[in-house]
N, C-alpha and C positions, 0 to 999 in steps of 0.2 A: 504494500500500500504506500501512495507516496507522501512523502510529510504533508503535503499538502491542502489533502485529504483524510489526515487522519483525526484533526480533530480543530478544534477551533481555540482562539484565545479566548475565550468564555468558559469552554470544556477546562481547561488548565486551571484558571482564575479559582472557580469552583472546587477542581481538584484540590489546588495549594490550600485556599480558605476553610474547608474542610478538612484536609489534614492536621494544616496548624490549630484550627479550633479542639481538636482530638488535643493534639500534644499537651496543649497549655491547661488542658483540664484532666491531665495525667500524671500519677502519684510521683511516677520516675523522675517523667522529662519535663514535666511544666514548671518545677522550680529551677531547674536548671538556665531552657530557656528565659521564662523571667528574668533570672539576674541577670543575664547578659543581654535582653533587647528592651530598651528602651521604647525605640516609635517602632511600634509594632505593624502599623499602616506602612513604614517606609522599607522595613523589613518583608513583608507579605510582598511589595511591589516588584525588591531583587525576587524575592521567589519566583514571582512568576516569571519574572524577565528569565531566570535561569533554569525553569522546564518549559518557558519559550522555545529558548536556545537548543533546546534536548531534545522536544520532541519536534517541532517546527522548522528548526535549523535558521532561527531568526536572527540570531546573530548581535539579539539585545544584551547579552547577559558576558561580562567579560571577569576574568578572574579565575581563581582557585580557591575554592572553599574548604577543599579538605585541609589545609593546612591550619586555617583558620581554627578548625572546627578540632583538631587531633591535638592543640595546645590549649587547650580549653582545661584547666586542671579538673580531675576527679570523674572523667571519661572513660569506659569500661569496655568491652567486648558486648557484653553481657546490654548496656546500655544502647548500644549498636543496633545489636539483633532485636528490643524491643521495638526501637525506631521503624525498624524495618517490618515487624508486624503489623503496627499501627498505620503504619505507612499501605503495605496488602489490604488492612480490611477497611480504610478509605476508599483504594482504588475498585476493590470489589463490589461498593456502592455506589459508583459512579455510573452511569446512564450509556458513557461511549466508554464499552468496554475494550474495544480496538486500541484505544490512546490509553483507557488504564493498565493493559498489557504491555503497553510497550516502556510505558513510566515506573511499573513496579520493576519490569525487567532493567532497565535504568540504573532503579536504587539499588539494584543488587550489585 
């Protein structure tokens, strides 16, 4: 399928705001997040510029986040892999499952 056609920037937007609404009200990750993002709006915005980039190949989203994100003290394995749950069962309630397949495959 071509990025084109796989989903829309609405589809994403939706995607991101609904995962992050998960994270922040999550025993694990929501405190974490919290201390470290202040504008939570200006934050959700890289997000989506950055599974623009990913699934779209829009070319908004410029940087390296795992760096960012692996200096972060008190970061686990274990914290990862629930990410990455929360992250599946977002995408599995999403509407265009085509684009959520291809973003959980992504996060992997």
């Amino acid at each position: 399928m071509l990025a084109e056609t796989l989903c829309t920037e609405e589809d994403i937007s939706a995607l991101v705001h609904a995962f992050y609404a998960r994270v922040r009200q999550d025993n694990m990750l929501g405190p974490i997040f919290d201390a470290h993002i202040d504008d939570w709006d200006h934050h959700l915005g890289k997000l989506t510029d950055f599974w623009s980039s990913i699934l779209l190949r829009s070319g908004r989203f410029n940087g390296a986040p795992m760096p960012k994100h692996a200096a972060l003290p008190g970061l686990n394995p274990d914290m990862f892999r629930h990410w990455l749950s929360l992250f599946h069962q977002t995408a599995d309630e999403q509407p265009n499952q085509a684009m959520a397949g291809q973003a959980a495959a992504a996060a992997e």
